[in-house]
C-alpha positions in Angstrom: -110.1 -1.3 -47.7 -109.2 -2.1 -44.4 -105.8 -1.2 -44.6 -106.4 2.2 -46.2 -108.7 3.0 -43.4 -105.6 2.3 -40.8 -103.2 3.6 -42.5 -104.8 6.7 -43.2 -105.4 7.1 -39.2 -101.4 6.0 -38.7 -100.9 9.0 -41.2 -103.5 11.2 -38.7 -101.5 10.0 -35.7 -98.1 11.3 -37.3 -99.4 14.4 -38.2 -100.8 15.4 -34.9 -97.5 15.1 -33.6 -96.3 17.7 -36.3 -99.5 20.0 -35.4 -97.7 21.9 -32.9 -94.8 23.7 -34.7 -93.5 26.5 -32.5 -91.4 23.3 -30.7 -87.8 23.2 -32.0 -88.0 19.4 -32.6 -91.1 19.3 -34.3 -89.7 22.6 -36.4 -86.4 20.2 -37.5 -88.7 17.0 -38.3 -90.6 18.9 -40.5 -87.6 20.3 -41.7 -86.6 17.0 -42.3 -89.7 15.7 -44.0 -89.6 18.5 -46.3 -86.2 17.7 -47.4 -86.7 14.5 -48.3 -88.4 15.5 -51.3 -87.0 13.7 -54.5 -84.2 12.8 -52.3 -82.7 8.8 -52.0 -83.7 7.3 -48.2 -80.2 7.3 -47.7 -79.8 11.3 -47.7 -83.4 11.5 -45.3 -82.9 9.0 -43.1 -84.2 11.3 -40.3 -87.7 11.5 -41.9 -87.8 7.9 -43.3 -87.2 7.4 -39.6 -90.0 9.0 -38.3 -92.5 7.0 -41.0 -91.0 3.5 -39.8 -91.4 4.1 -36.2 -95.2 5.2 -36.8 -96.3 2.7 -39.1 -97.3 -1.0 -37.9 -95.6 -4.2 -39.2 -98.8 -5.0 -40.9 -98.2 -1.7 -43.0 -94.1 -1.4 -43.8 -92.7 -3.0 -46.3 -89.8 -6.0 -46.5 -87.3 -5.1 -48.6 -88.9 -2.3 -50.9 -90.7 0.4 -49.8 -94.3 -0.3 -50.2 -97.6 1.8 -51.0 -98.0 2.5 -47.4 -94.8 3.9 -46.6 -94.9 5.9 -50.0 -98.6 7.3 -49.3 -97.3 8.2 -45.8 -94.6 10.0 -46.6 -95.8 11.4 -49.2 -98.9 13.2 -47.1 -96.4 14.2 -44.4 -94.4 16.1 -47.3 -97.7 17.8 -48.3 -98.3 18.4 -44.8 -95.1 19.8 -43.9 -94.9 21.7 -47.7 -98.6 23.6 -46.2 -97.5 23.3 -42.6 -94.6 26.0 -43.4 -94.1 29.4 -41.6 -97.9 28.7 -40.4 -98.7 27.8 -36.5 -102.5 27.3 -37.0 -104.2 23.9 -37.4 -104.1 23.2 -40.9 -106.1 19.5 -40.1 -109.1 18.9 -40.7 -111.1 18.6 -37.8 -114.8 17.4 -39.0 -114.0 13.7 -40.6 -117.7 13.0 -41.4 -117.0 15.5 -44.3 -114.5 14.2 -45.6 -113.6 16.7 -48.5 -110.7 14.8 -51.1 -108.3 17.3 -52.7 -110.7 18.2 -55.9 -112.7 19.7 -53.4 -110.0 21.4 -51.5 -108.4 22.6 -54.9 -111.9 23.6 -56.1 -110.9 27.1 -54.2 -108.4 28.0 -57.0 -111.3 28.4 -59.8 -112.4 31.6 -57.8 -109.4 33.8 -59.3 -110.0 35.4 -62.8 -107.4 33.1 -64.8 -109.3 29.6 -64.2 -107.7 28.4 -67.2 -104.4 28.3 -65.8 -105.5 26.5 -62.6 -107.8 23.8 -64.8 -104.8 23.0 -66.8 -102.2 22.1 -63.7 -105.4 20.7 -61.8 -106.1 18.6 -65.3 -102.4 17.6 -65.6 -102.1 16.1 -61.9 -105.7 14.1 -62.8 -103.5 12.3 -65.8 -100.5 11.7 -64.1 -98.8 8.1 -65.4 -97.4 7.4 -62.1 -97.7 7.9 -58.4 -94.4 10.1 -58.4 -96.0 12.0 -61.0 -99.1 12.3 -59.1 -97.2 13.3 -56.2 -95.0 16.2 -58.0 -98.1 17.8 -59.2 -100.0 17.9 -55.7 -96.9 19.3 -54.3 -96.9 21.9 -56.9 -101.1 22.4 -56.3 -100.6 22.4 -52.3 -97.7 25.7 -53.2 -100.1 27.5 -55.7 -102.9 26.8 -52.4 -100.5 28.3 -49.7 -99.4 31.4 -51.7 -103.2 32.4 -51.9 -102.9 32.4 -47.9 -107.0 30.2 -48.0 -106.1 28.9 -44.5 -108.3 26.1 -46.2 -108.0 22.8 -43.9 -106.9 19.8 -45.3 -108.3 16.4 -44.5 -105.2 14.1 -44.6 -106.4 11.0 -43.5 -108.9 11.3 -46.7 -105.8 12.0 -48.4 -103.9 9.1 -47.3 -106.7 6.6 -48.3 -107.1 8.7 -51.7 -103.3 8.2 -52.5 -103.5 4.5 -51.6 -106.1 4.0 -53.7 -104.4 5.3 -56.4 -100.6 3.6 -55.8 -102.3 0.6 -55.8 -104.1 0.9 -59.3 -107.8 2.2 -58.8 -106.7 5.7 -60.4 -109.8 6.0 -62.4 -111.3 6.2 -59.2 -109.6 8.9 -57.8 -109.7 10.8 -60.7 -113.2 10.9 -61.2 -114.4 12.1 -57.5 -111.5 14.6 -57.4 -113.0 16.2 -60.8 -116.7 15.6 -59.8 -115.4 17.6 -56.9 -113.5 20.1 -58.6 -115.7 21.1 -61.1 -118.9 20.6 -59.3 -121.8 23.3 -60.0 -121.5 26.1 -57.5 -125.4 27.6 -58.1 -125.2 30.9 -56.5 -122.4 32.1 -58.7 -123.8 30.5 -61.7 -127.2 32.4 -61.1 -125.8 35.5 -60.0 -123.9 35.6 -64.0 
């Protein structure tokens, strides 16, 4: 558990050098980041780049990638997927709240066609594989940002949550993102 704890704040670290996004640089690395999606290392190299250079020997892999190089980049793809075209903080800021991604997702049910947003929400909760899992919160965090919530994201929670998962406690995840998800909201419920 250690480990998820320091490499979700080495995934916090990298991100708050993305925060600011009016600077060209940071503009082309997440540029970069977002490119790498479903792409070899060797064709984003520049990104893969940045996730070496931030991530402690104790965390990077030997001759594979390993869980914590995957988890990282995959959050700074979500990141950098929500981060687009938008100059405000999109971090959490309060970490004793710690909100996970059913939660954050949880936002979605307010529309009039739940049914549509329960099924692709229910579809990344069974996903086989952490790929899988990954191609369906990529498509979740798009569905999020074209409903402009300006909903902040607590990555770090992320970080650990994907860990978890990649390295086989899925059950877990999936339960507290549903709990979370589908949790009783009691003014609405008592307003109907």
């Amino acid at each position: 558990m250690q480990s998820n704890n320091e490499l979700a704040l080495r995934v916090c670290l990298m991100l708050e050098k993305l925060e600011n996004s009016d600077i060209p640089y940071v503009k082309a690395r997440l540029a970069n980041v977002r490119h790498s999606i479903g792409r070899p290392i060797s064709e984003s190299m520049e990104a893969w780049q940045f996730v070496f250079e931030n991530l402690p020997d104790d965390l990077r892999g030997n001759k594979v990638l390993n869980n914590n190089e995957k988890v990282a980049m995959t959050v700074l793809q979500l990141y950098a997927i929500y981060k687009q075209g938008n100059s405000d903080a999109i971090m959490a800021e309060d970490e004793a709240t710690e909100k996970n991604m059913g939660y954050v997702f949880r936002s979605l049910r307010d529309e009039e066609d739940t049914i549509a947003i329960d099924n692709r929400f229910n579809t990344m909760l069974t996903s086989d594989s952490f790929e899988e899992l990954s191609y369906h919160l990529r498509t979740m965090i798009k569905i999020l940002k074209s409903k402009n919530r300006n909903i902040k994201i607590d990555y770090g929670r992320l970080a650990k949550d994907l860990k978890q998962f990649a390295d086989g406690y899925d059950e877990d995840l999936r339960l507290n993102w549903a709990r979370d998800y589908y949790s009783y909201k009691g003014e609405k419920k008592d307003e109907e």
